[in-house]
N, C-alpha and C positions, 0 to 999 in steps of 0.2 A: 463467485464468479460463474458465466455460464457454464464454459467449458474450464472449468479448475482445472490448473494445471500440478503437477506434483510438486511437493516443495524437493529443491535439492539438495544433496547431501554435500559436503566440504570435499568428502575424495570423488564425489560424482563432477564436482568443479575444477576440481585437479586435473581429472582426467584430459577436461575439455581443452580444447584451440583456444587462444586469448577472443576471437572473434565467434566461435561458440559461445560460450560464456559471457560477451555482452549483449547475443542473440538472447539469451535463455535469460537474461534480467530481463532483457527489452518486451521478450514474449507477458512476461509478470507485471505488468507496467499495470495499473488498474486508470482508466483515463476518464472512464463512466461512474460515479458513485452508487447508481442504482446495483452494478454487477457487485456490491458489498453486500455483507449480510445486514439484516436493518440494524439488530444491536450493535453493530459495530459502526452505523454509519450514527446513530444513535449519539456513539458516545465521542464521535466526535464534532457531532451538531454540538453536541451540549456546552462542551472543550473550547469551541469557537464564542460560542454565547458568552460563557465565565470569562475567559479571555479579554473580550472587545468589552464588555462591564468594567472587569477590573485596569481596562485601559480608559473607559470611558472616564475613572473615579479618581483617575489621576489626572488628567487634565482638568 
C-alpha cells in the first residue's frame, strides 16, 4: 500500500473506543488493487482464474 499503515496489535485494539477501532479497520480498507504488492495481487488473479474454470466445468 502506498502509505502502509501498521498492522495492529490485539491489546493495541483493546485499548481503543469501539469507534476507533472501526476507524482503524476502515483506514485498512485496500479499495485500489494496484496499492497491493504484485505477488499478492498475483495470486489472487490466478485464485479467481481456477475458480471461475472449475465453476465454468460444472456447469
Amino acid at each position: 500500500m502506498a502509505d502502509k499503515q501498521e498492522t495492529l496489535s490485539a491489546e493495541q485494539l483493546d485499548a481503543m473506543t469501539p469507534d476507533e477501532r472501526a476507524q482503524a479497520f476502515r483506514d485498512r480498507i485496500v479499495t485500489d488493487a494496484h496499492e497491493l504488492p504484485e505477488d499478492f495481487r498475483r495470486k489472487i488473479y490466478d485464485r479467481a482464474q481456477q475458480l471461475g474454470a472449475e465453476r465454468a466445468d460444472r456447469s
